[in-house]
Every structure is written in C-alpha cells, then in structure tokens.
N, C-alpha and C positions, 0 to 999 in steps of 0.2 A: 735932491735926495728923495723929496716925499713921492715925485712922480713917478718914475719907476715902480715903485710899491703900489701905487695907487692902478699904474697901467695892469702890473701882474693882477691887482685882486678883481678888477672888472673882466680880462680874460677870461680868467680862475671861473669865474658866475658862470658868462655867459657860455664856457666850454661843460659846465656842469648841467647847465638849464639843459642842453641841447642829449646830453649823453646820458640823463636820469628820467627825463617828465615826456612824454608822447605830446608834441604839438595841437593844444587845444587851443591856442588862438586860433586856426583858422577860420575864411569865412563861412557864415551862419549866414540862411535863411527864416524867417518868422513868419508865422503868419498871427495876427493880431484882430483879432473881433469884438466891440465894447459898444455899450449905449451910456448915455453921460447927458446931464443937463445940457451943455453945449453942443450937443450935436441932435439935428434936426427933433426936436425936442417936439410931443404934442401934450399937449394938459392933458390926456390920458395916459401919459406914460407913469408906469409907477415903480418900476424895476430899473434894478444896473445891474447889468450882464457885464463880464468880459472874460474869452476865450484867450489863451494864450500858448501858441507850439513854438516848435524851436526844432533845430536840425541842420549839423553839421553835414558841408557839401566842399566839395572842391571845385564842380566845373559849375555853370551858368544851367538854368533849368529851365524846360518850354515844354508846355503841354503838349504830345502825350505826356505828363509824368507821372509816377506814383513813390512813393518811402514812406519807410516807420520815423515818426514824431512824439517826441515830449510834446505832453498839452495839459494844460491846467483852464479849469473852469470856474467863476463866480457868478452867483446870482444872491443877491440881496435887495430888500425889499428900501428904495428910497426913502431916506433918512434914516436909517440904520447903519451901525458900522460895520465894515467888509469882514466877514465871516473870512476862514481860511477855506483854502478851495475845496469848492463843494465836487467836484471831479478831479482826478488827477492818474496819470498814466501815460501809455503807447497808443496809439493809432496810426491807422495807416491814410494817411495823403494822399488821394489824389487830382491832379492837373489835369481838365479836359478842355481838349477848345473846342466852341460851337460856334455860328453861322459869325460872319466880320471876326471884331476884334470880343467876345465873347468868349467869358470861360466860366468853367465850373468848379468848383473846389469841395470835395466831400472830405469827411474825416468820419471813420469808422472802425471801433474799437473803444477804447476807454470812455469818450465821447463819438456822437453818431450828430454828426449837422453837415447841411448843403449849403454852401454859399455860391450865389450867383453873381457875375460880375460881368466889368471887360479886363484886357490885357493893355498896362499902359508903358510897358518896355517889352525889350527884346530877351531880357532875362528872369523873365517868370513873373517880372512885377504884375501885381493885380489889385484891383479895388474893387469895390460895391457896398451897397447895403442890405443891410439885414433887417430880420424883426424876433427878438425874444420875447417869447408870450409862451403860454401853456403847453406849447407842444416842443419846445423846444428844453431836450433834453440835457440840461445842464444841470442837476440836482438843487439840492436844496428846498425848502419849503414855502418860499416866498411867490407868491402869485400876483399876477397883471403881464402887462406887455411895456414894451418901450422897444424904440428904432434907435439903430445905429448903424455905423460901417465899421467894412471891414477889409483888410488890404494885408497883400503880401509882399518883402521885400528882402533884399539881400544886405545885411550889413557886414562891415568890413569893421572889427576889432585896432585899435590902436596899441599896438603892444610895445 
C-alpha cells in the first residue's frame, strides 16, 4: 500500500524540480589560483593568495576562448585569518594558446591577472604557476610575495 504513495511522491518532486527551477546543475568550469604552505613554499614567502572563478558551460572549451566569470580574490598576510574576499565580481576570461602545449589565461575586469601555463587535456584543462607579490592586483593590504599554482578544470556536479 505504502509504495505506490511513495512512487507518486518521488514523480510529484522530480516532475516539479524540472517544470519550476532552470537547470543549475549543469557542468562548471573553474579556474582556481592559491599559494599555501604546502606548495612550492620559499622562506620568503609571507602571503596566501587565492583566486577563485566559476562559469557555467555546456560544451568542452579550447583556446581560442574567452566568457564572462564569477571570481572572488583573497590575500592575507600569513598567520592571520582569511579576511572575506578582498575582490569580488565579473570578468572576462580569456584562453590563448601559444607556441606547443602553452597557454595563457588573463582575467580582466573585477580582477586584472595573467596566468601562464600549458594545456594538459583536450578540454581546456590547464595548470602552471604563479607568483603573488606587489603588483599583483588582488586587494587588500597585506604585503610580501609567495608562489603558487594554478589550474583550470571542468567539474561535473553529482545531482
């Protein structure tokens, strides 16, 4: 007796979910930029950076590309705690390829940085590293440098 009820109320959801809310699972690419104790660390490092976009896509991406991104920025000065993001907004993305497997990644608009890398898939993945220091325009008022990487990828939501 209870299954039947039970089968109608899961339809009931799942025919609701689909005929009320616009499809926000789909998948997301990020692009992610941070310096951290654990990564290539120098006893002059004195900063944690981390860059963070986001950006709903449908097909696979490969440089040439460019789109508008969520991006949120921190810089706080090590051993302090993470301030809330010292940038935050839109920019525009974009995917260059240069000479082999080499690309370039700028973001310009809310935040303004170039990342340099290579391409380690066929769908827009990308790594390298960086250096925040002084001239890197992440706000806040904490001063020094530190190294870190940074990489782009495609995740896939489990919904």
């Amino acid at each position: 007796m209870r299954a039947p009820f039970l089968l109608i109320a899961l339809l009931a959801q799942l025919g609701c979910r689909d005929a009320t809310k616009p499809n926000v699972y789909g998948p997301m690419y990020s692009l992610v930029a941070y310096t951290s104790s654990f990564v290539n660390t120098a006893p002059t490092d004195s900063l944690l950076c981390q860059v963070s976009t986001q950006w709903p896509i449908t097909e696979a991406i490969a440089p040439p590309w460019s789109g508008i991104v969520s991006v949120r920025a921190w810089r706080w000065k090590r051993g302090d705690v993470a301030p809330a993001a010292t940038r935050e907004g839109r920019a525009l993305l974009t995917l260059a390829r240069g000479p082999g497997d080499s690309v370039r990644v700028t973001l310009e608009g809310a935040l303004n940085l170039t990342f340099n890398g290579r391409s380690t898939g066929p769908d827009g993945r990308a790594t390298g590293e960086w250096t925040c220091d002084a001239n890197t325009a992440l706000g806040g008022s904490a001063t020094g440098d530190a190294r870190g990487i940074w990489y782009i990828e495609r995740e896939y939501p489990i919904d």
